[in-house]
TITIKOL-536817 format. One line per field, with one value per residue (C-alpha): chain; residue in three letters; residue number from 0; x, y, z. Coordinates in steps of 0.05 Angstrom, whole numbers, plus 5000, padded with zeros to 4 digits. Layout:
N
chaine <- (A_...)
residu <- (ALA_...)
num <- (NUM_...)
u <- (X_...)
v <- (Y_...)
w <- (Z_...)
***
This chain:
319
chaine <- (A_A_A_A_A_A_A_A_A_A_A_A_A_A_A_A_A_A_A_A_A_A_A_A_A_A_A_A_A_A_A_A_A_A_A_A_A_A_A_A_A_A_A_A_A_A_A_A_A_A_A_A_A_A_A_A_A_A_A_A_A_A_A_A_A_A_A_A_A_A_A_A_A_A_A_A_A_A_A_A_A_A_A_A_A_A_A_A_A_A_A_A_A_A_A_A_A_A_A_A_A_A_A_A_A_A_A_A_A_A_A_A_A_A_A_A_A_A_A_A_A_A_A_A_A_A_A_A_A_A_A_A_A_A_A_A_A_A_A_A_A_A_A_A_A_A_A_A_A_A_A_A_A_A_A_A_A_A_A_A_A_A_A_A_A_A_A_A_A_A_A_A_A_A_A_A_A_A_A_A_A_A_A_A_A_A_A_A_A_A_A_A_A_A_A_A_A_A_A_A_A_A_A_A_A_A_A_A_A_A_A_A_A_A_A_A_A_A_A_A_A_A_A_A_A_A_A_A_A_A_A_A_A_A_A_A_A_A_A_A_A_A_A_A_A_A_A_A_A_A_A_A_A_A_A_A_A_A_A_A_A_A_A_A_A_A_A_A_A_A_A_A_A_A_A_A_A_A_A_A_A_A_A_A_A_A_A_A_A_A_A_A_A_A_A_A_A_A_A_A_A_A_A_A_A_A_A_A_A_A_A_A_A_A_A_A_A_A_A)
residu <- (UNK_UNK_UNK_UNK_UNK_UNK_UNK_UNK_UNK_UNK_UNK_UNK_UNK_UNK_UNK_UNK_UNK_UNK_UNK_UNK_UNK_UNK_UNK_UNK_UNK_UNK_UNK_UNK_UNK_UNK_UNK_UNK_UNK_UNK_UNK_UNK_UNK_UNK_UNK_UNK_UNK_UNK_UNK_UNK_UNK_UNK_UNK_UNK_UNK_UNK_UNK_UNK_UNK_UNK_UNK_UNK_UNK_UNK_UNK_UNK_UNK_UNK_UNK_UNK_UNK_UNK_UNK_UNK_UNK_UNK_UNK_UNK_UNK_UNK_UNK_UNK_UNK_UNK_UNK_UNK_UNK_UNK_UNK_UNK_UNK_UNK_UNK_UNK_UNK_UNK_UNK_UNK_UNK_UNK_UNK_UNK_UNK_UNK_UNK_UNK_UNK_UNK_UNK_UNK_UNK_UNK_UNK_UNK_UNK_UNK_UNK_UNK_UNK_UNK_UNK_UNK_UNK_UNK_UNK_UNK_UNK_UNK_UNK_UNK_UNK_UNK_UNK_UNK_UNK_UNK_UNK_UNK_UNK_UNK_UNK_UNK_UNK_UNK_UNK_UNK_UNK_UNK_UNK_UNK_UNK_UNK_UNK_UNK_UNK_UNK_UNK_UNK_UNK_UNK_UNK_UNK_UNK_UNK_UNK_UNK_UNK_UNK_UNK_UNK_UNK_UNK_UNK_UNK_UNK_UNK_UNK_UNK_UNK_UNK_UNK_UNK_UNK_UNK_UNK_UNK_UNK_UNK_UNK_UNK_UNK_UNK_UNK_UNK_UNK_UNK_UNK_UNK_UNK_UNK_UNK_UNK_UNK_UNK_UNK_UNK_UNK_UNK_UNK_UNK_UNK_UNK_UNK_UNK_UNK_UNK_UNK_UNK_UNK_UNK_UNK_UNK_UNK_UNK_UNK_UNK_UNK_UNK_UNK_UNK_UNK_UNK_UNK_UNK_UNK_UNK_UNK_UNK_UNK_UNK_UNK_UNK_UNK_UNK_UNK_UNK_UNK_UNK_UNK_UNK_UNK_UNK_UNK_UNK_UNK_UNK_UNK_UNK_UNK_UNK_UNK_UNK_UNK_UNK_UNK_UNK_UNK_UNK_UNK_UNK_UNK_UNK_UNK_UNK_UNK_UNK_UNK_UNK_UNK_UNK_UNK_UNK_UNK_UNK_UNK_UNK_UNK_UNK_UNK_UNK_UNK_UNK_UNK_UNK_UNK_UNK_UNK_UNK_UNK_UNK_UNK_UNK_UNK_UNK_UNK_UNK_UNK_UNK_UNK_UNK_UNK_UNK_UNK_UNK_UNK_UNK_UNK_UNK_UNK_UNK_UNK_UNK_UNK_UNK_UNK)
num <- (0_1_2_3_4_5_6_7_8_9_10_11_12_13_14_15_16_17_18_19_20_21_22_23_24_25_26_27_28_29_30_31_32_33_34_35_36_37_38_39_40_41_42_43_44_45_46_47_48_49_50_51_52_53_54_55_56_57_58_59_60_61_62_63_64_65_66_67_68_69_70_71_72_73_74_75_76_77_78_79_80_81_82_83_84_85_86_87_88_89_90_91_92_93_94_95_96_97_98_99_100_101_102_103_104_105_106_107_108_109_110_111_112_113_114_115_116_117_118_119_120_121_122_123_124_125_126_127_128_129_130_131_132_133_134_135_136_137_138_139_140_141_142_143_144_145_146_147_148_149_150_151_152_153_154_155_156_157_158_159_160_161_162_163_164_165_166_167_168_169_170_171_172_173_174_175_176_177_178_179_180_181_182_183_184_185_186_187_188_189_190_191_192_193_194_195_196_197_198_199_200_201_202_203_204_205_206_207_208_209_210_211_212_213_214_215_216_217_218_219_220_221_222_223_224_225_226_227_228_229_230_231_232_233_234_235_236_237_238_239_240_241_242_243_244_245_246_247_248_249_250_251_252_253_254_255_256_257_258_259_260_261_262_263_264_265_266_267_268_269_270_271_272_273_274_275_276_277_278_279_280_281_282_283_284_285_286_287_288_289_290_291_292_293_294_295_296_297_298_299_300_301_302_303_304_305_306_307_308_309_310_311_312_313_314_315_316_317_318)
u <- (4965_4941_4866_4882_4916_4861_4806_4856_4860_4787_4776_4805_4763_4703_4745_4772_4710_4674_4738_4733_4666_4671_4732_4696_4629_4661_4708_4645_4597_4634_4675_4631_4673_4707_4770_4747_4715_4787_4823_4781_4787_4725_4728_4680_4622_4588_4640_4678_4610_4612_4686_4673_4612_4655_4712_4658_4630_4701_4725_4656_4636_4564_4546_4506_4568_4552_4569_4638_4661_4641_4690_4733_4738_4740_4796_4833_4829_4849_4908_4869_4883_4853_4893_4887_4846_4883_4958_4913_4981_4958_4960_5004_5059_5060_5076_5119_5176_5138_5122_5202_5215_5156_5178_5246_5239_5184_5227_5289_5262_5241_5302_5329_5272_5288_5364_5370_5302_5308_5378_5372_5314_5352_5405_5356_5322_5390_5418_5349_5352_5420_5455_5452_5371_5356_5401_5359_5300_5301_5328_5264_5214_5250_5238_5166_5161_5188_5153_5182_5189_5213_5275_5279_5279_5328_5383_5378_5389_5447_5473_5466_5490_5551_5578_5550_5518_5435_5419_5412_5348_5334_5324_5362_5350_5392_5404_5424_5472_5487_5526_5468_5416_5446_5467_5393_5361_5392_5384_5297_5313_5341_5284_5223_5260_5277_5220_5189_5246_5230_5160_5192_5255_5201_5159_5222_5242_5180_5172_5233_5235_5168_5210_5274_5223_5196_5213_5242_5288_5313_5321_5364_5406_5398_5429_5490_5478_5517_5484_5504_5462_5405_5388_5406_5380_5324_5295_5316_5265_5213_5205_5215_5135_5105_5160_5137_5072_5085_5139_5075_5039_5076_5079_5015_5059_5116_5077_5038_5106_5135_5085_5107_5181_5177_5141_5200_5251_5217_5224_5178_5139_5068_5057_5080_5039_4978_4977_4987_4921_4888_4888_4862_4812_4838_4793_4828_4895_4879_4836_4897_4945_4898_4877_4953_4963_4916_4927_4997_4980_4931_4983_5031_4981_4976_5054_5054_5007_5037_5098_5075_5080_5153_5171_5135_5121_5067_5022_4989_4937_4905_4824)
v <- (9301_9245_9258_9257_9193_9165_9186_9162_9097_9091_9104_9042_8998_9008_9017_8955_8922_8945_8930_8845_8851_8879_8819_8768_8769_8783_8725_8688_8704_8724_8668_8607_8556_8544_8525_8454_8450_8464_8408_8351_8335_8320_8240_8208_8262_8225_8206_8279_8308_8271_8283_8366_8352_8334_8374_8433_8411_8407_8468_8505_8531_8497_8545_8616_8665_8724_8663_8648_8709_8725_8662_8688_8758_8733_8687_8742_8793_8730_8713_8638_8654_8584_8538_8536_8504_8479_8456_8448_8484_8536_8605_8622_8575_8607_8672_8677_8653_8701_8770_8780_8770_8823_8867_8868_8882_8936_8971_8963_8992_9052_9071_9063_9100_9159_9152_9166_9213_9263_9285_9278_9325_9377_9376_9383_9440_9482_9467_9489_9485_9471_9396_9366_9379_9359_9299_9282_9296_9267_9197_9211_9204_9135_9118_9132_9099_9037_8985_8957_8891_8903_8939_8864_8829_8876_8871_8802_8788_8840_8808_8744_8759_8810_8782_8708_8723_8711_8714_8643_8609_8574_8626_8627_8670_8724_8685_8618_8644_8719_8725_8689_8729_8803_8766_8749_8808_8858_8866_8856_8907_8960_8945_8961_9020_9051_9037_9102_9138_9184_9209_9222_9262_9308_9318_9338_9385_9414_9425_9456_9503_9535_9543_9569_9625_9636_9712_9682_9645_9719_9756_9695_9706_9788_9775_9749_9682_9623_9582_9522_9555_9581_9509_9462_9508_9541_9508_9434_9439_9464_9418_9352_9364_9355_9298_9274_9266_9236_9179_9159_9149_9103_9065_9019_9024_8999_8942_8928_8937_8883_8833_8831_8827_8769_8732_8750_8729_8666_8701_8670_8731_8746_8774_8705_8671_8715_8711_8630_8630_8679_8633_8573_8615_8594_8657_8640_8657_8726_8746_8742_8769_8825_8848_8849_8890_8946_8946_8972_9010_9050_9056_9079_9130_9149_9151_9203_9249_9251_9266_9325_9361_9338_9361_9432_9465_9501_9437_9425_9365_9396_9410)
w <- (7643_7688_7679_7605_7604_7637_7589_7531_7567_7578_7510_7485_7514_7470_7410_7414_7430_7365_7317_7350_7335_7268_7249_7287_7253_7189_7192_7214_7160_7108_7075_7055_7087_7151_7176_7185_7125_7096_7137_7102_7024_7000_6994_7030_7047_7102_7152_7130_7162_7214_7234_7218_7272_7321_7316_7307_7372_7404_7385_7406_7344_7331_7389_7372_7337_7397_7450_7411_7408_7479_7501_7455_7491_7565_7542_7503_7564_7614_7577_7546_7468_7455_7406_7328_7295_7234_7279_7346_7379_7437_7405_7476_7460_7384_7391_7463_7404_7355_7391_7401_7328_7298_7353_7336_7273_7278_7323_7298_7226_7263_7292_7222_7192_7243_7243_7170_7153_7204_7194_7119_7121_7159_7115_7059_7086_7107_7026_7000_6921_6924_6899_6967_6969_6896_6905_6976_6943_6884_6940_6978_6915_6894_6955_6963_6901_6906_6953_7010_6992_6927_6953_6990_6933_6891_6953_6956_6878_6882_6945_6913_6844_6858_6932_6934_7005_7023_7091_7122_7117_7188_7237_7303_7371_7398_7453_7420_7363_7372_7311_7264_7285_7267_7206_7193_7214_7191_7112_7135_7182_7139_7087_7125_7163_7090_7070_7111_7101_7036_7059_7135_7093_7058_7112_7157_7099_7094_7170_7177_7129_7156_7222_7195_7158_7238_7264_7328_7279_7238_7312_7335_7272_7278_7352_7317_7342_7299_7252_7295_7355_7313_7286_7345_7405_7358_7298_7318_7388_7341_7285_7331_7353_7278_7273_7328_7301_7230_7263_7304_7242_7213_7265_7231_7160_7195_7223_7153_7121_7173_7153_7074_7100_7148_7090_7048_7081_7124_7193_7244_7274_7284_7214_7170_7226_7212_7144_7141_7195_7148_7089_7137_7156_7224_7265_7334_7308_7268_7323_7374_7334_7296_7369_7384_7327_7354_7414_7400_7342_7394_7455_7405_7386_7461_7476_7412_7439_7516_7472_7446_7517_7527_7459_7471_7540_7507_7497_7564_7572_7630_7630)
***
């Protein structure tokens, strides 16, 4: 198991490397201005040029693009994320009040997303073709159906419409205004953690009726063993491995998903901040926070597979 984490960890370095490279250069080349070409109006060409020199100078980018984004590595690996070049803030200062806020609600929306889906799904399975699994199914399609953020927007206009409550609009920590904050994050939340929840329902169905159809599953029930004992000491330890897998999957939804939300409902977290940079074409700032991005995307991806021999002492690791 240790040799394997290793490898896994290993592994990261050079896939990380080539996705910088691939944003970097892209970001670079690509779009046919830059972000200091986007800070300056148009008015008077010649001293615009000359201020765009200097600030291009400042900032290092007149320097060859494989020199840029080497400083731009050693400083993201050292900790220096630079500042950005459209509010000239340090990137650092950004997102220690930022991080907190896209990880609360990535994480929070999963344990929704598991809370509700895998229970659902057994209860779907054990009522198979009966009201309770047409009713869940019939849930889980809407659901897969309907975008994230348009189940947003449809709460808030009920919310707004039938009770006369909206969330409020300036955002407060959980450590200056308890109270405010639940009341804030909880309807963006719920959205991006239902948001998963009709695909995970169906997959759970679907996994668990292939165990309940196991042999080991009839001789449990041939030994006169309870229904109760059959799925919680049985089939339950069985299907948790290919849940397992798919709740590590949508891990990158969930993040995606988190981005739409936070833009939805003003939240201050990394996604709202990345897309804002994104449209500045401010490369400092997507860099950071893309790299951020994969970085957990990929160790989530690790924790799921290590998983997979604590779920099942049949999956061993070793060479």
């Amino acid at each position: 198991m240790l040799d394997y984490t290793i490898r896994r960890l290993i592994l990261l370095v050079p896939t990380l490397i080539a996705g910088s490279m691939v944003l970097f250069f892209s970001m670079q080349l690509l779009p046919p201005r830059d972000a200091i070409d986007l800070q300056f109006p148009g008015a008077n060409i010649e001293e615009e040029e000359e201020a765009k020199a200097k600030l291009r100078e400042l900032y290092g980018l007149d320097r060859p693009l494989f020199i840029q984004y080497l400083d731009w590595a050693k400083g993201f690996v050292t900790g220096d994320w630079g500042v950005s070049l459209h509010s000239r803030r340090p990137i650092s200062d950004e997102l220690k009040h930022r991080i907190p806020v896209s990880m609360e609600l990535s994480l929070i929306g999963l344990v929704f997303t598991w809370v509700i889906s895998f229970p659902l799904g057994i209860v779907s399975a054990v009522w198979q073709d009966r009201a309770p699994d047409y009713v869940l199914r019939t849930t889980a399609y809407a659901l897969d159906a309907v975008p994230s953020f348009l189940v947003g927007i449809l709460l808030l206009t009920y919310l707004a419409v039938e009770y006369r409550w909206a969330p409020p609009t300036s955002f407060s920590h959980l450590w200056d205004d308890p109270m405010r904050h639940i009341r804030i994050m909880l309807l963006p939340t719920l959205v991006v953690g239902v948001g998963a929840v009709g695909s995970l329902i169906r997959f759970t169905r679907t996994f668990m009726l292939e165990v309940l159809r196991e042999d080991y599953i009839r001789t449990a029930r041939a030994k006169g063993l309870s229904e109760r004992a059959v799925l919680f000491r049985h089939a339950m330890r069985n299907v948790s491995l290919p849940f397992i897998t798919v709740l590590g999957a949508q891990v990158p939804a969930l993040l995606t998903s988190s981005v739409i939300i936070e833009n939805l409902f003003s939240l201050p977290g990394m996604g709202r901040y990345t897309v804002a940079a994104a449209v500045q074409l401010d490369y400092p700032v997507v860099m950071t926070t893309t790299m951020f991005f994969a970085v957990i995307i990929l160790v989530t991806q690790l924790i799921t597979d290590l998983s997979y021999a604590w779920a099942d002492p049949r999956v061993s690791y070793g060479r």
